[in-house]
C-alpha positions as a printed NumPy array, in Angstrom:
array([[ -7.481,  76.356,  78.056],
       [ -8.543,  77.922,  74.426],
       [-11.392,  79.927,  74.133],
       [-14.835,  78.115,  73.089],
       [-13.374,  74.824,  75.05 ],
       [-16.187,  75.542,  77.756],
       [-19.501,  77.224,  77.104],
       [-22.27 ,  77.818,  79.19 ],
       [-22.997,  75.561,  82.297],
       [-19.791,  73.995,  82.633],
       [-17.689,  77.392,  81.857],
       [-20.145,  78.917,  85.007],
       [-18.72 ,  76.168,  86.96 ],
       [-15.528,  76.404,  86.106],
       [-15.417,  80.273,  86.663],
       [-17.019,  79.78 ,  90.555],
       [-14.787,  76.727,  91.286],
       [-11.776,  79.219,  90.18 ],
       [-12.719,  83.029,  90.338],
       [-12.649,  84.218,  94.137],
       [-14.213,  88.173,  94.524],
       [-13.011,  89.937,  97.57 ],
       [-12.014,  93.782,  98.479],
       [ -8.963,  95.191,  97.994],
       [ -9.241,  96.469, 101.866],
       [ -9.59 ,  92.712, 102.969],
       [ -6.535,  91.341, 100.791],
       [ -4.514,  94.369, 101.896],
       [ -5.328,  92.85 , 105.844],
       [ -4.828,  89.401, 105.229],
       [ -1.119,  90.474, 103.521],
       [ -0.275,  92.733, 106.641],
       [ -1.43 ,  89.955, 109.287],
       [  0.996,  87.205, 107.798],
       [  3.562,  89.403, 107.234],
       [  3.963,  91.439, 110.259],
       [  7.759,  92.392, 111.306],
       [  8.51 ,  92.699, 114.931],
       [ 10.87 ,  94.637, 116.578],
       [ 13.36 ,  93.065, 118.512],
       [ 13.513,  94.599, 121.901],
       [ 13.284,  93.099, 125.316],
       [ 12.762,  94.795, 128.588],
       [ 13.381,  92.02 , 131.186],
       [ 12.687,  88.33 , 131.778],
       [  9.937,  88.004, 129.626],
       [ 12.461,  88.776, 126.56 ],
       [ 13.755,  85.308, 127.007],
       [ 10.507,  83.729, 126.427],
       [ 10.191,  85.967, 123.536],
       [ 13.44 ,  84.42 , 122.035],
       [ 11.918,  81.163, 122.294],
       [  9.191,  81.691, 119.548],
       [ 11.938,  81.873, 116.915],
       [ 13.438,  78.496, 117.479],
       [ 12.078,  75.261, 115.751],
       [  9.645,  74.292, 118.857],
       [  7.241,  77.171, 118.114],
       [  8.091,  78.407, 114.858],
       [  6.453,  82.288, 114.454],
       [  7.829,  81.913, 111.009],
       [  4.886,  80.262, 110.436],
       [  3.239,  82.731, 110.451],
       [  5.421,  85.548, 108.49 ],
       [  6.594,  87.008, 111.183],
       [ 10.506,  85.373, 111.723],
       [ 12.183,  88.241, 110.173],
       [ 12.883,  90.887, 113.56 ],
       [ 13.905,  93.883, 112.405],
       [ 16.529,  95.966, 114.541],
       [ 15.332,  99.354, 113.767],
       [ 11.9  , 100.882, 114.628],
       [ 11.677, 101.792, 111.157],
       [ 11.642,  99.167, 109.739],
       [  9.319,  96.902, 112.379],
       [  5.744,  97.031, 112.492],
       [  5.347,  95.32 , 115.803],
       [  6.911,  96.083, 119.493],
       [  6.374,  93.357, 122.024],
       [  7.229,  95.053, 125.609],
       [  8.676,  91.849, 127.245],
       [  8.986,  93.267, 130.626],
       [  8.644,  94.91 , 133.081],
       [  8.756,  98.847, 131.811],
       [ 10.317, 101.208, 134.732],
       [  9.697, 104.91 , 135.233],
       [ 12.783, 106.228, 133.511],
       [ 12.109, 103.376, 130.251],
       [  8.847, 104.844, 129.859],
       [  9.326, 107.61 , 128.037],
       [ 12.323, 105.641, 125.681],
       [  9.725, 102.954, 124.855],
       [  7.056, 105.939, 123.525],
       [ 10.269, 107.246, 121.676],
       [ 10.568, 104.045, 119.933],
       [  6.808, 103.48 , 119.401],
       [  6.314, 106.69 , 117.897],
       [  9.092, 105.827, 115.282],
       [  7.39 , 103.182, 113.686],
       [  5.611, 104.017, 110.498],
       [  2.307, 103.583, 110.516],
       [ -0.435, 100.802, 110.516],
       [  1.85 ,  99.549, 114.046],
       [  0.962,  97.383, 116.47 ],
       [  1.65 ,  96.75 , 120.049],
       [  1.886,  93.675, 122.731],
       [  2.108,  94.012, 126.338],
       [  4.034,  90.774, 127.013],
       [  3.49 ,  89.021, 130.569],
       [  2.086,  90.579, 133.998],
       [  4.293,  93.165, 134.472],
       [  3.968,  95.198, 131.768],
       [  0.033,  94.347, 131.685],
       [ -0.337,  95.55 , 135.137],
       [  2.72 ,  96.297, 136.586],
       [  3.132,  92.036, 137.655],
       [  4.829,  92.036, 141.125],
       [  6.152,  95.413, 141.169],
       [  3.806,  97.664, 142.664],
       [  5.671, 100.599, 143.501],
       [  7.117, 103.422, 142.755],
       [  9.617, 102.679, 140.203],
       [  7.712, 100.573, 137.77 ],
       [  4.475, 101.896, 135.608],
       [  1.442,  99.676, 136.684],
       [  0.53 ,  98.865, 132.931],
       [  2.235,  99.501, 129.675],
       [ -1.069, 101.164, 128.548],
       [ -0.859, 104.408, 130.866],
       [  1.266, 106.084, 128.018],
       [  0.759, 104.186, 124.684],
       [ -1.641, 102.25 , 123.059],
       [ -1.809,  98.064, 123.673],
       [ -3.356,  96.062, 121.215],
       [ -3.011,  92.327, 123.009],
       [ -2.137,  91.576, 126.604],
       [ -0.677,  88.534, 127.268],
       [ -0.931,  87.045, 130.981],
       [  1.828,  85.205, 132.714],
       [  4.96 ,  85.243, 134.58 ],
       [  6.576,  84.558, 131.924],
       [  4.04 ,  83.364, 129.469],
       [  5.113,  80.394, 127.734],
       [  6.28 ,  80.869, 123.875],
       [  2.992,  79.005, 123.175],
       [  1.001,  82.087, 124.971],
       [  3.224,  84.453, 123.023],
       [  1.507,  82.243, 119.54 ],
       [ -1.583,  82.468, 120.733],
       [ -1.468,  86.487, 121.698],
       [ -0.317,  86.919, 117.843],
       [ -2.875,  84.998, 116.573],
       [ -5.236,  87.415, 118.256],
       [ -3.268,  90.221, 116.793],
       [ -3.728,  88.72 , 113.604],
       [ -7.616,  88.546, 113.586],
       [ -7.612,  92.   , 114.701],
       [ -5.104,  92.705, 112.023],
       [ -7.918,  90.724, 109.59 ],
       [-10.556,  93.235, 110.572],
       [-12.627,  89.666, 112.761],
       [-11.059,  90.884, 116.164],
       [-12.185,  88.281, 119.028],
       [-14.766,  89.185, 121.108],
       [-13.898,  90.192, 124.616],
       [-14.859,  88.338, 127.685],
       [-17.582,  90.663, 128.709],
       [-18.48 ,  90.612, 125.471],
       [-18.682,  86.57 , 124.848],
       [-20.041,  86.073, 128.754],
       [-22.5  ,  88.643, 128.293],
       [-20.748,  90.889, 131.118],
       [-21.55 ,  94.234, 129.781],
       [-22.108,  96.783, 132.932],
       [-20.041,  95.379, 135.257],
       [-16.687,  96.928, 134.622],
       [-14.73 ,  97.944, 138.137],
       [-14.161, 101.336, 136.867],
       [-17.913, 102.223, 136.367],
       [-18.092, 100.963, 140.61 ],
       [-15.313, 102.925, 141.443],
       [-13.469,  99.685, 142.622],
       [-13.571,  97.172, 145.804],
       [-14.615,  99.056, 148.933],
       [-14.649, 101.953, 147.689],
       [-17.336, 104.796, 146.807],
       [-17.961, 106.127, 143.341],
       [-17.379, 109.22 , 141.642],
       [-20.623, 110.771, 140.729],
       [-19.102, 110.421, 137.17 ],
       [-18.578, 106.873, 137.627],
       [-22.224, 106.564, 139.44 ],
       [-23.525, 107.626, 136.162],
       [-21.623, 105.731, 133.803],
       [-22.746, 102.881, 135.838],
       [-26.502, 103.35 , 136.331],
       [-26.471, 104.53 , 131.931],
       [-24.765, 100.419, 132.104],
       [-27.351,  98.823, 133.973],
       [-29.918, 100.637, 131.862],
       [-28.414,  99.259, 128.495],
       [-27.821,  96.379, 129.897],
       [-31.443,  95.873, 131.391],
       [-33.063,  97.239, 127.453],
       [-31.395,  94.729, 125.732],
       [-32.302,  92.016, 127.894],
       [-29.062,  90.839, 129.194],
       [-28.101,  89.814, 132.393],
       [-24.467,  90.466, 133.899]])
């Protein structure tokens, strides 16, 4: 197109049919959600499942994200596929702490949400008692279609339009375990407080748990 071809309504159209404004921030986020590079590491089980998102069935590469990187360097995601022991702990940090900033992080399956079936001694009841967990993904092992839809999640939260929490969408504020000081059991007076400052939120802006 020459210059003078379009003048005045039409070339206003044509610029808002074409133009699209946005922030640099926002184009920066969309770029690093469909282009994230995970690290390949597996723990246990789960790191089966986690082979399975590769393969033509579920397809992450899809999404940007087919190209696993071997070194912690060079990844910006670790998916902990498994259960993570006592003595792993502090080799999975190690790891974590290696990758270059903005990183991200997936608790894969029950037992490294929660510790799973292993509640003992030798295997830490949640992956996020000693580093941070951006998406927890339930199952035993979680199919590779739960492992898609945990990433999506990532990637809204990558985006900056995380998805809002159950308590959040349910209208569940105030009734967190932690603030009762769990089943049968008696609160801290910390926890006492934390609750009762709840209910009182809770009750001023009108919403019922």
């Amino acid at each position: 197109m020459l210059r003078g071809d379009l003048e005045g309504e039409e070339l206003e159209r044509h610029v808002e049919e074409r133009v699209v404004m946005t922030r640099f921030e926002k184009l920066l986020n969309l770029a690093r959600a469909n282009s994230v590079f995970p690290f390949m590491f597996g723990l246990a089980c789960c790191g089966i499942e986690t082979f399975g998102t590769v393969t033509s069935r579920s397809d992450i590469g899809r999404f940007g994200s087919e190209a696993g990187r071997a070194s912690p360097r060079q990844a910006d995601l670790i998916i902990l596929s498994g259960r993570v022991s006592i003595k792993m702990a502090p080799v999975v940090r190690r790891l974590y702490d290696q990758m270059l900033e903005p990183k991200w992080a997936i608790a894969m399956g029950a037992c490294s949400s929660s510790g799973g079936m292993f509640a003992n001694y030798a295997v830490v009841q949640g992956a996020d008692r000693f580093m941070p967990v951006d998406v927890h993904i339930p199952g035993c092992p979680p199919r590779p279609e739960a492992v898609l839809y945990g990433f999506n999640k990532l990637q809204h939260k990558i985006k900056g339009n995380p998805d809002q929490g159950w308590r959040q969408r349910y209208k569940a504020r105030g009734t967190e375990e932690w603030a009762r000081g769990g089943p049968a059991s008696t609160p801290s007076s910390e926890a006492a407080d934390a609750y009762t400052t709840a209910r009182r939120l809770v009750g001023e802006e009108g919403i019922r748990p």
